[in-house]
N, C-alpha and C positions, 0 to 999 in steps of 0.2 A: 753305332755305339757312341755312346754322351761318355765323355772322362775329360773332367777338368782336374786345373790343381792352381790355386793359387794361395798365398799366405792367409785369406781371410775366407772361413769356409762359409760366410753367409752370401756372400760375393757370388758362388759358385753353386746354391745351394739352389733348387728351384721344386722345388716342388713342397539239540538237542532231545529234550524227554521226551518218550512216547506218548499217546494222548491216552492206552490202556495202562495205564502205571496203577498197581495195586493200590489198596488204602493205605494209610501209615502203620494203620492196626495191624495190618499183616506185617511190618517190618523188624527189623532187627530187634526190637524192643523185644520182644515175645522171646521166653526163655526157649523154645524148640519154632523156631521158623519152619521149617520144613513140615513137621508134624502140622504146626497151626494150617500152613498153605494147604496141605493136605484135606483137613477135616472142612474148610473152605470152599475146596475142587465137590466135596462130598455135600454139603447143604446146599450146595446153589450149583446145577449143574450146567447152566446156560452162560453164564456171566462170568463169574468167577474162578472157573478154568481158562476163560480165553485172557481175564485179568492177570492171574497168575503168570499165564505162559509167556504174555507177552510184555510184561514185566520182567523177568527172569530172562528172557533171550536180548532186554536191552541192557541192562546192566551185565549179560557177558559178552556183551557188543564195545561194550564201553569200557569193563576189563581187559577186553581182549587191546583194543582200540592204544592202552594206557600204559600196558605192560610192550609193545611194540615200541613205544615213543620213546621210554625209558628201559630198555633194553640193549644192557653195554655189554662191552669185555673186556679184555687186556691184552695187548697185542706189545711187546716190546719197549713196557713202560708208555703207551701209549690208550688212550681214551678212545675206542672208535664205539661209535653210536651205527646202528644197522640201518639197513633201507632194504627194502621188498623188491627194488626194481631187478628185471630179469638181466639187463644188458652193462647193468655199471650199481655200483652201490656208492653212497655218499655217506663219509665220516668225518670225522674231528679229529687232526693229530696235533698233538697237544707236544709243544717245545720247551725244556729248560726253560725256563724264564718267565712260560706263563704264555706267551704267543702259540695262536691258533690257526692252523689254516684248513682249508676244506681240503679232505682229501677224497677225491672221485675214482673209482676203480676200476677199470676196464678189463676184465680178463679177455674175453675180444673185442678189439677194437677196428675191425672190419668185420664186426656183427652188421645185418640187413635190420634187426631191430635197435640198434642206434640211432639214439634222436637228440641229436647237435641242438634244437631249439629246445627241447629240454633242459641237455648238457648247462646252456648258457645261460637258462631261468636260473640254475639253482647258483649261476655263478654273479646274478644279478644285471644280466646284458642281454638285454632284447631290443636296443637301439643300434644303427651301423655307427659303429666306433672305430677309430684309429689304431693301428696295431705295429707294435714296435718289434719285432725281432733280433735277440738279441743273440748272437752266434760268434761261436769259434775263441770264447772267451775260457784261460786257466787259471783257477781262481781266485782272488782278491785282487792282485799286483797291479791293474790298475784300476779300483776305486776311486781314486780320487779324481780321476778322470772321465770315468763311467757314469758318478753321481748326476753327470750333466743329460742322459738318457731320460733320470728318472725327473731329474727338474722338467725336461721338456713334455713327459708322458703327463705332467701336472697338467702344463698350464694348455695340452691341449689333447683333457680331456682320453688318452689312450691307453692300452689296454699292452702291455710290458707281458713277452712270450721268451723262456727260454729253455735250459735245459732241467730246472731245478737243484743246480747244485749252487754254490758260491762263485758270487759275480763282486760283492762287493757295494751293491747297489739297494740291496734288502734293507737296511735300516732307512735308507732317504725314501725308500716307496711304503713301507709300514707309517712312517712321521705324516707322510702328506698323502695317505690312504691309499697309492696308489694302486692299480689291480696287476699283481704279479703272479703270473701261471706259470708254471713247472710243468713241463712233460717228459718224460721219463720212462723207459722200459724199466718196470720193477725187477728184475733180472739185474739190472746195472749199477742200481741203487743198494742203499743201505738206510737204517730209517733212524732216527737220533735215541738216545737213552740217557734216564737222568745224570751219569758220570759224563756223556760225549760232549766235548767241547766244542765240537761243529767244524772240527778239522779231518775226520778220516778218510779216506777215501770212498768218494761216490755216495758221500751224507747228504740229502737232500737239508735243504739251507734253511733257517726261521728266515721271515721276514717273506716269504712267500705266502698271498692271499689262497690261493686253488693250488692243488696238485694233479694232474692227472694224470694216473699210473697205470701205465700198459700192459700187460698178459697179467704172468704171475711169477712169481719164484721157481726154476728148477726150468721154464721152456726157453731156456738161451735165446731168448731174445736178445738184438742187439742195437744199439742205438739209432742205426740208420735206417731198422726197420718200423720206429715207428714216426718217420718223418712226414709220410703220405696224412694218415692221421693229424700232424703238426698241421699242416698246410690247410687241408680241409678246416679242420675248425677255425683259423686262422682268417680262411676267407671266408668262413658262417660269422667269425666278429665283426669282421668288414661291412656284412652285407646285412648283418640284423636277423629280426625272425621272419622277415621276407615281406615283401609288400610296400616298401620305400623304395622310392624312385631313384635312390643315390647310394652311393658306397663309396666308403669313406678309404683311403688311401693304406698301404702299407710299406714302411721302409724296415730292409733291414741293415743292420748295423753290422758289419763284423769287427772283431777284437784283431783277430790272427796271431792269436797268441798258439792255438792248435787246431793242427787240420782234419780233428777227427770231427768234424762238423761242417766239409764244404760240399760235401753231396747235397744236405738243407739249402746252403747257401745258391748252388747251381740250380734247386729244383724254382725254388723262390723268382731268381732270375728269369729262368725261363718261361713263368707266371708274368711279368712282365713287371714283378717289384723292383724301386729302387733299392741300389748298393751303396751303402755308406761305409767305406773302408779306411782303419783307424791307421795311416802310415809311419805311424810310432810302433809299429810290431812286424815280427820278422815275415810274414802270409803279407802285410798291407806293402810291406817295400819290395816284397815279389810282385805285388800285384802291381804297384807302382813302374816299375820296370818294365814289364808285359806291354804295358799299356804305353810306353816309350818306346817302344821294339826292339827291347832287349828279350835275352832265350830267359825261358822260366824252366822252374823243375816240376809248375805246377800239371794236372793231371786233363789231359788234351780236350777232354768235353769241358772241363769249370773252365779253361782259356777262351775256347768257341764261345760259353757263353756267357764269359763276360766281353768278348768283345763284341756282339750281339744286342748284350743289355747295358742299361743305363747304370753308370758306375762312377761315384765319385770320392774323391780320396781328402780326407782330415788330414790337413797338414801335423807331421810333429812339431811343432812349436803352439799346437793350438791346446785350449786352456779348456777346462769343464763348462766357463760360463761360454765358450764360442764352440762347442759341441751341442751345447742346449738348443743354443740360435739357429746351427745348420739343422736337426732334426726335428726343430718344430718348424723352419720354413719349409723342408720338405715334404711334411704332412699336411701342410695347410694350401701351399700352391702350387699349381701344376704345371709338369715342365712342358 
């Protein structure tokens, strides 16, 4: 087990057309198209049936093709645009304000025809990228503290995982592009509406680039069952759409502000991620003590394995801009 603590956490920090297309003459123009095509099929029985036909089967190709593309609905004051895929569907949910994020749909998400290099084409990631986890955070109260995640997520290049609700951090990652994924059991969630001010309970947050929403409504799903899923894709960002000789690191960060999030945090660890834990909350000054060999209340497998894994503790006294510095040295070098 790696646990430091000193006042300075960088100190400590180490890691088209067909080619039979009819004449024009046969087209729209003609006051009875059908009749014309008709008497057409009937003077020329060689050519101008297969003309016809296979005119007429690309232009409903092409209807068909256009009416898909632009084929919406309304879902809770919400814009979602459809998708044909059998295992996940991709829409648009549109926020107060005018902000968009992708929302990807999983009703099962331990389908065998799940396709993670898919998944992360349409999220724009098919390089091994950095990935930040963000866990055990209740929502806003510290922002101003947090913002330091997403400065680091900037300047090297990573890909920000959390649980999709309010962290506090969604305007500094929308400002400077960065890529913010939401996962979520849609069972747990709630989804915004023109009156919601983005305070209710379990409102998935603006300021998130991807959502991706597990089962459905009504299968009591619940948030730790879809952590397996978190991980997986997590390590598919790591490691790219396969065939790169390298993979790119993962830290996760915990808040400790609640503990309905250290099962992810224990699974991660034992993955062999680092622990970046915030010792300004009441979960990091348990954890702080553990790690002193003081008794905790915490739960005897997350103890095992954090003392196991590599774990290092944010002093409270430390500021957004020396939050930036410890989590972008420990995605850039290795301990």
């Amino acid at each position: 087990m790696d646990s430091n603590r000193s006042p300075s956490p960088i100190s400590k920090a180490a890691s088209g057309s067909s080619k039979g297309a009819a004449p024009k003459s046969q087209g729209r123009s003609s006051p009875k198209p059908q009749d014309a095509s008709f008497n057409s099929q009937k003077s020329n029985k060689v050519s101008a049936p297969n003309k016809s036909f296979v005119s007429n089967q690309s232009h409903q190709k092409e209807d068909q093709k256009q009416d898909e593309k632009q084929s919406t609905f309304m879902t809770q004051n919400q814009v979602v645009e459809k998708n044909s895929e059998s295992s996940h569907t991709v829409n648009e949910l549109l926020f107060p304000g005018g902000k968009v994020a992708k929302l990807i749909k999983l009703p099962n998400p331990k389908s065998r025809d799940l396709n993670f290099t898919e998944l992360l084409k349409k999220c724009g990631i098919t390089q091994p990228t950095p990935v930040i986890l963000l866990s055990g955070f209740e929502g806003d109260i510290r922002s101003r503290l947090l913002v330091g995640v997403a400065r680091a997520a900037f300047s090297t290049d990573a890909v920000i995982v959390d649980n999709g609700l309010k962290s506090g951090i969604e305007v500094a990652c929308w400002r400077k592009k960065v890529k913010l994924l939401g996962v979520c059991p849609e069972e747990q969630i709630v989804y915004p509406t023109k009156a919601s001010g983005g305070d209710r309970l379990g409102e998935v947050s603006a300021g998130h680039s991807h959502f991706f929403m597990l089962g459905s409504k009504g299968d009591k799903m619940r948030w730790d069952s879809g952590v397996l899923f978190k991980l997986d894709l997590m390590e598919r960002i790591r490691k790219g759409r396969g065939g790169e000789s390298y993979t790119c690191k993962g830290l996760c960060v915990l808040v400790g502000d609640s503990s309905a999030h250290l099962w992810e945090v224990e699974k991660v660890l034992k993955a062999g991620w680092t622990l970046l834990v915030l010792e300004t909350s009441p979960i990091g000054r348990d954890i702080a003590g553990l790690l002193k060999g003081r008794q905790s209340s915490l739960p005897q497998s997350f103890q095992q394995a954090l003392k196991a894994g590599k774990v290092f503790l944010f002093p409270e006294e430390g500021t957004a801009e020396h939050l930036a510095s410890a989590v972008h040295l420990h995605l850039v070098l290795s301990l």
